[in-house]
C-alpha positions in Angstrom: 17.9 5.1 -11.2 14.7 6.9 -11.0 11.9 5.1 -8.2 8.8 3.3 -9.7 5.8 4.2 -8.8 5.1 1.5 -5.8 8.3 3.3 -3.9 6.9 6.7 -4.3 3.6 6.3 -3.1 5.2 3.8 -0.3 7.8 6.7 0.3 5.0 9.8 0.4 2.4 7.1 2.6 5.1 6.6 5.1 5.9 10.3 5.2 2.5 10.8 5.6 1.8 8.5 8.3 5.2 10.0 10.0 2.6 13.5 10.1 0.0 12.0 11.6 -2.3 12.1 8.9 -3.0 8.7 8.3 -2.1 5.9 10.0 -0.1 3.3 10.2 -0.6 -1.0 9.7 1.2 -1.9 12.7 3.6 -4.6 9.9 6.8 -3.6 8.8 9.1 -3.9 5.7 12.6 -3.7 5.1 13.5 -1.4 1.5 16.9 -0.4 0.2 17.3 3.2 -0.5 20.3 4.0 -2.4 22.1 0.6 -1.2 21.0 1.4 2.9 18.3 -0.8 4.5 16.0 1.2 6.2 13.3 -0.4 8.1 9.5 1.0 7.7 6.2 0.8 9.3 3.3 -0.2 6.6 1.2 2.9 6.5 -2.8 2.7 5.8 -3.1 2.4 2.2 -3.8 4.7 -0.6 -4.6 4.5 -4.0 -5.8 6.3 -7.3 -9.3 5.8 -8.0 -8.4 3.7 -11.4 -6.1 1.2 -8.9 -9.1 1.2 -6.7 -11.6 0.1 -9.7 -8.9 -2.8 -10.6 -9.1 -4.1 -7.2 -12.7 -4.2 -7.1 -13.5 -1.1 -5.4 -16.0 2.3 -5.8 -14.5 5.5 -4.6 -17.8 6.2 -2.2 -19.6 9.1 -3.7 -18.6 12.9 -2.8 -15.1 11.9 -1.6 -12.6 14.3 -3.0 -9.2 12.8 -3.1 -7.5 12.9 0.5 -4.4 13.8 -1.3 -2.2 14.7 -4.9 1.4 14.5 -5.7 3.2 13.2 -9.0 3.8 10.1 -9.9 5.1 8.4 -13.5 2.5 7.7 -16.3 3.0 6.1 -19.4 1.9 7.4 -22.8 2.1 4.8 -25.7 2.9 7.1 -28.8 1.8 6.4 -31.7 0.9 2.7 -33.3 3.4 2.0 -36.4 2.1 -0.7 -38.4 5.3 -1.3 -40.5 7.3 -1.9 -37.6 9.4 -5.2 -38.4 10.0 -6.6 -35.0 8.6 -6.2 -31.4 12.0 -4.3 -30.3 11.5 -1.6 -33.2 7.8 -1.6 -31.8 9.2 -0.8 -28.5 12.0 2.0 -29.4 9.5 3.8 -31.4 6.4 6.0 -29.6 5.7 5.7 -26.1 7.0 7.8 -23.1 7.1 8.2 -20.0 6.5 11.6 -17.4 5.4 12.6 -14.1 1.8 13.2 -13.6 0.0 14.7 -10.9 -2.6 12.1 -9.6 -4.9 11.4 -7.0 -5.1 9.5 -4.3 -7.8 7.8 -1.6 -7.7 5.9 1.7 -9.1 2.9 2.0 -11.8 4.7 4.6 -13.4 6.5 1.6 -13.8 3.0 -1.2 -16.2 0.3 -0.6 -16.4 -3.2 -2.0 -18.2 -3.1 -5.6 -21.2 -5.6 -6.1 -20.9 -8.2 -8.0 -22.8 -7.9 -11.4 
C-alpha cells in the first residue's frame, strides 16, 4: 500500500525534527507502520504554500521554501462528456505521481487579513 501524503510529510517532519532542524510540539501520536505501533513526537509543522493559502495563511514575502521532497499529486485527465455513469467517469483520465513540492514552517506564514 503506498503512504498518502499526510504520512509522508508526518514521516519526513519527524525525521526532520530527529536532525535538529526543526523542532518538535512537545504532543505525541501513536501510527502503524507496516502493522507496528510506533510512538512519535509531533514535530513543528510544515506545509506547501497552496495548504498554507487554504488555511488562511501568506507565505511572508522573500521566504524560499525551508525544504523539497516528493510527494503524490493528482492530475485529472481529460473531461469525457459521454461518459454514462460516474464509475466510467472515474476509470477514465486522471492519475496520479510523485511530485517534487515545497514546503514552509509555520515561522515563515502569517495570518491573512480578512477582506
Amino acid at each position: 500500500m503506498a503512504m498518502t501524503n499526510k504520512m509522508i510529510v508526518f514521516l519526513k517532519s519527524v525525521e526532520l525534527m530527529e536532525q535538529g532542524v526543526i523542532k518538535g510540539s512537545g504532543e505525541f501520536q501513536e501510527v502503524e507502520i507496516n502493522g507496528e505501533i510506533r510512538r512519535y513526537e509531533i514535530p513543528e509543522e510544515i506545509n506547501t504554500y497552496k495548504r498554507w493559502q487554504e488555511m488562511g495563511y501568506q507565505v511572508n514575502k522573500g521566504e524560499k521554501s525551508f525544504i523539497k521532497f516528493q510527494i503524490w499529486n493528482y492530475s485529472k485527465g481529460k473531461k469525457n462528456e459521454t461518459a454514462d455513469s460516474t464509475e466510467t467517469k472515474r476509470n477514465q483520465g486522471g492519475r496520479c505521481y510523485m511530485k517534487m513540492a515545497a514546503f514552509f514552517t509555520r515561522s515563515q506564514v502569517h495570518m491573512m487579513e480578512a477582506e
